[in-house]
VEXVEXNU-606731 format. One record per residue (C-alpha): residue in one letter; x, y, z. Coordinates in steps of 0.1 Angstrom, whole numbers, padded with zeros to 4 digits, always signed. Each point is the difference from the previous one (the first is absolute). Example, Ala and Ser with C-alpha at 12.3 -4.5 7.8 and 13.67 -1.06 7.14 Angstrom:
BEGIN
A+0123-0045+0078/S+0014+0034-0007/
END
This chain:
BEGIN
X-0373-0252+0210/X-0007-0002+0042/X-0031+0012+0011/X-0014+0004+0035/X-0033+0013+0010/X-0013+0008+0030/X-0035+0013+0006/X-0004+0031-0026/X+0038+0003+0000/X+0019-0018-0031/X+0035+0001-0008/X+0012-0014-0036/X+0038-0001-0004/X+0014-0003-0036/X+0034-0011-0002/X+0016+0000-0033/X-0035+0000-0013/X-0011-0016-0037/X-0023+0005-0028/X-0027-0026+0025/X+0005+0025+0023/X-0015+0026-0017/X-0028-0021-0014/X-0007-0004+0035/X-0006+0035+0013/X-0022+0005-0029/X-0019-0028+0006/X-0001+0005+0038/X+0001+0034+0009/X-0022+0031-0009/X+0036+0020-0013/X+0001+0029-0024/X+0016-0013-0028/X+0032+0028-0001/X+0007-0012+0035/X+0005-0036-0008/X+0021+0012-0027/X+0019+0025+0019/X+0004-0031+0029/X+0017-0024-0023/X+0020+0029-0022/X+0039+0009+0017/X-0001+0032+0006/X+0032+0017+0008/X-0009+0030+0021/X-0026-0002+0029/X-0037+0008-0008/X-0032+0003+0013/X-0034+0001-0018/X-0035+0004+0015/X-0028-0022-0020/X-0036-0001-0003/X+0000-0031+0030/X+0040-0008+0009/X+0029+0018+0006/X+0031-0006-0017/X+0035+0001+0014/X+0035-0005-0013/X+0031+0004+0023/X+0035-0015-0003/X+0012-0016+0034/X+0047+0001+0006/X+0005-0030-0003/X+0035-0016+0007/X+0019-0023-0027/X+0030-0021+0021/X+0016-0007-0029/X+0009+0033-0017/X-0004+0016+0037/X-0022+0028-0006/X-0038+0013+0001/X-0026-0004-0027/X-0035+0008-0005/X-0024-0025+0000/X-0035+0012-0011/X-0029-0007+0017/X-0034+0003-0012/X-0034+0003+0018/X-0035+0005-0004/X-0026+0007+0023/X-0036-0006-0004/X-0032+0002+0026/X+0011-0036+0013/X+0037-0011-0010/X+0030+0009+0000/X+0021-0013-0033/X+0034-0002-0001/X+0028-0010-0025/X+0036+0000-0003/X+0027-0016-0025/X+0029+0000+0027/X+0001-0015+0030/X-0009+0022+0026/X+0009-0022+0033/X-0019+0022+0024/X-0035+0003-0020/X+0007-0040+0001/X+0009-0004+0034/X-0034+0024+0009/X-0020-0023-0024/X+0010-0026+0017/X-0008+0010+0036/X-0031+0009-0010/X-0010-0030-0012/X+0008-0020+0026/X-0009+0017+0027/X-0038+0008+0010/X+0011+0029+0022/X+0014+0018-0027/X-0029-0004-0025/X-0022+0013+0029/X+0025+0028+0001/X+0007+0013-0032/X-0027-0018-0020/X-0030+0013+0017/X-0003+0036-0009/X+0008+0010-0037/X+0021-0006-0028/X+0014+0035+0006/X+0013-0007+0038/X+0016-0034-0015/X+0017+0023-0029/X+0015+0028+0031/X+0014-0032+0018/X+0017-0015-0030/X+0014+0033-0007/X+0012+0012+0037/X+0014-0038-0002/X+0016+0006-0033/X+0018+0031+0013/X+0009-0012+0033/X+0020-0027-0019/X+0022+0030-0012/X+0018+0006+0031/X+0021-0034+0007/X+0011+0004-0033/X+0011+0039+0008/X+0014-0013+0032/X+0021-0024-0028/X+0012+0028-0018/X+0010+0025+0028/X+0024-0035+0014/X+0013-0001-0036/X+0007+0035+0004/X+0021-0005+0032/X+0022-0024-0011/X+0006+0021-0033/X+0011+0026+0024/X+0024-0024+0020/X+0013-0012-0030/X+0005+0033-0014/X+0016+0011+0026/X+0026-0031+0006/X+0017+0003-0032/X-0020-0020-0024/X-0010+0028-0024/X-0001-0021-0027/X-0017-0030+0012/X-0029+0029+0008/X-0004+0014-0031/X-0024-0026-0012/X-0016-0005+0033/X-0008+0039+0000/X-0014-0005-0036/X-0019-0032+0006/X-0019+0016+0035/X-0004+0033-0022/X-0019-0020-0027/X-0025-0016+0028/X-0002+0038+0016/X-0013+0014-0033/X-0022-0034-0013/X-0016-0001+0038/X-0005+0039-0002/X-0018-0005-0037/X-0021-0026+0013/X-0012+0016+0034/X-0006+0040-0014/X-0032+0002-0016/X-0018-0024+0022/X-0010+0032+0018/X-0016+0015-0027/X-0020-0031-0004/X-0010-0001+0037/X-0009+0035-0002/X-0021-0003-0030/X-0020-0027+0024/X-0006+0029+0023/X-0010+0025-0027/X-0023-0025-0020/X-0043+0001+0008/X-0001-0039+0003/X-0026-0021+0020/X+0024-0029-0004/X+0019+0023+0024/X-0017+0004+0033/X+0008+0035+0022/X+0010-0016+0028/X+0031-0015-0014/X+0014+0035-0019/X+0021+0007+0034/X+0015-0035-0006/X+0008+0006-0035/X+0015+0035+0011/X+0027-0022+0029/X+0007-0021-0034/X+0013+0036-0016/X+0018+0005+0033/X+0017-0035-0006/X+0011+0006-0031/X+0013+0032+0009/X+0021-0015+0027/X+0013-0026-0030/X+0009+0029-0019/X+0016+0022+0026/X+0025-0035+0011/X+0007-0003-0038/X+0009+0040-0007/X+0023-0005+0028/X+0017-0033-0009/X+0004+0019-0036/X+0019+0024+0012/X+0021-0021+0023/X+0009-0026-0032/X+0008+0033-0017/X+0027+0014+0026/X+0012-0034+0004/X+0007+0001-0038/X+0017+0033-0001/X+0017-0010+0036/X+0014-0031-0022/X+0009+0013-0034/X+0018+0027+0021/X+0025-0022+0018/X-0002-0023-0035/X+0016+0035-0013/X+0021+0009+0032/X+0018-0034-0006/X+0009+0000-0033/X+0013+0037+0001/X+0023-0013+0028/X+0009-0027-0023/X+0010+0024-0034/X+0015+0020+0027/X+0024-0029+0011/X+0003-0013-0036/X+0008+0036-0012/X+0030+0006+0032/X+0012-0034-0014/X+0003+0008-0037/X+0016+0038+0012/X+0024-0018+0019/X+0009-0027-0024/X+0003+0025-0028/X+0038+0014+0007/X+0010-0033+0009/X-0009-0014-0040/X+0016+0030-0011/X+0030-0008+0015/X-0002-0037-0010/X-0009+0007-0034/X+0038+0023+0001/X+0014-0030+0012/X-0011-0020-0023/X+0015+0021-0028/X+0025-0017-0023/X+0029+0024+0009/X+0027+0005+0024/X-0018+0002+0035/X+0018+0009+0027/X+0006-0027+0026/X-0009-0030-0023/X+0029-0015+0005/X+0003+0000+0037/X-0003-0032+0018/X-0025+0018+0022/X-0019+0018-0028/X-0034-0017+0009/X+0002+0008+0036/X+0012+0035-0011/X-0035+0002-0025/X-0021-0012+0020/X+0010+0023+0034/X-0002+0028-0025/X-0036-0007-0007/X-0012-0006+0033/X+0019+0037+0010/X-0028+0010-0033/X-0027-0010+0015/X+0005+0014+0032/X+0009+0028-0014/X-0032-0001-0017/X-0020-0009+0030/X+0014+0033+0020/X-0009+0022-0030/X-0036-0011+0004/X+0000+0001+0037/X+0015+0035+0001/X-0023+0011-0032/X-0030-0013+0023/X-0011-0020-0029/X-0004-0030+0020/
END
């Protein structure tokens, strides 16, 4: 638990928080009972509930695992009462921490965002929360390039699960950011006094944020989509030119084993005796498969 406090302004940050932890709200703040519960329960869509003397928030933040390279939501829960703002989290969220940490170390920024209410410290964590989406879209849309260099240089296969790995962060970072608006909104739309007038416009530039996410990651969708079909297109166009050369080569060969398997007949074959009878074979198969070869070209076949 980190807590700091400045003036009527408290912040309380959770992470990973423990049974102690709840003892300790109940003990120290004035919390409707369903919203301590709600605040310590994982919830797995976004939420928002107005009580008797806080207001309750749930929202899931994209965040990015380096391992399995891809997006995941990481919840973030947050109450806000007449006085604090509570927060509390059970992934790492590096720029809530990095925030945190500013704030506490620097007097300027408790005079800035810890002087007013809870509610102006909550629009500030989210605009910085959504903010933090765009270097990470700016990652994708360079992932995106180089899939379409690659695609387009002849390593189709190398690609395929590229395409499928940046199409798997597309959709987790698109499940993660979507109904964030909704629950911004519902700020709006809600009769708080948690929630002073004067910061509903700011509230509204957050829906305009998210928007903006959204529009950047309906448009990287489609790209990883026609990048897909681009690739599984020449995938295709490349193996039907390889059956195609495979089938000319079996058309081609298929005379010529007819006409070993007759000379390989035990009978009297003409020419077997000949001190030149191999030469004599084997020019007769090569005048086959030319032969062959000028049926196809002159049939257009090939």
């Amino acid at each position: 638990m980190k807590i700091i406090e400045h003036k009527t302004v408290s912040w309380v940050d959770f992470e990973e928080p423990s049974h102690d932890d709840i003892l300790y709200l109940h003990e120290h703040f004035n919390i409707h009972p369903l919203a301590i519960e709600e605040f310590f329960t994982p919830t797995y869509q976004p939420k928002i509930v107005n009580y008797d003397n806080c207001l309750f928030l749930s929202i899931h933040i994209p965040l990015f695992d380096v391992e399995n390279r891809t997006t995941y939501s990481g919840e973030l829960d947050m109450i806000i009462t007449k006085d604090h703002l509570i927060t509390a989290h059970r992934h790492r969220i590096y720029q809530l921490e990095k925030f945190f940490h500013d704030i506490s170390t620097s007097e300027g920024k408790r005079r800035l965002h810890l002087t007013k209410t809870p509610a102006h410290l909550l629009y500030t964590v989210l605009n910085i929360l959504l903010e933090s989406c765009f270097p990470r879209l700016d990652h994708i849309s360079k992932n995106l390039d180089h899939i379409e260099d690659q695609v387009f240089a002849e390593k189709e296969k190398e690609m395929v699960l590229e395409i499928s790995i940046v199409k798997r962060d597309i959709l987790n970072f698109r499940r993660a950011v979507k109904p964030q608006r909704a629950i911004i909104e519902s700020i709006l739309q809600k009769e708080n006094t948690l929630i002073p007038s004067d910061l509903k416009p700011y509230f509204q530039d957050l829906i305009g944020t998210n928007i903006r996410i959204w529009n950047i990651l309906e448009n990287n969708k489609e790209i990883i989509e026609s990048l897909e079909e681009t690739n599984n297109s020449l995938l295709s166009n490349k193996l039907d030119m390889t059956m195609k050369v495979l089938t000319i080569f079996s058309a081609i060969l298929l005379p010529v084993t007819a006409y070993s398997n007759i000379m390989s007949m035990s009978v009297s074959i003409p020419l077997t005796h000949s001190p030149n009878a191999f030469w004599l074979h084997a020019g007769i198969i090569i005048i086959i498969s030319i032969l062959t070869i000028i049926i196809f070209r002159l049939k257009k076949w090939f």
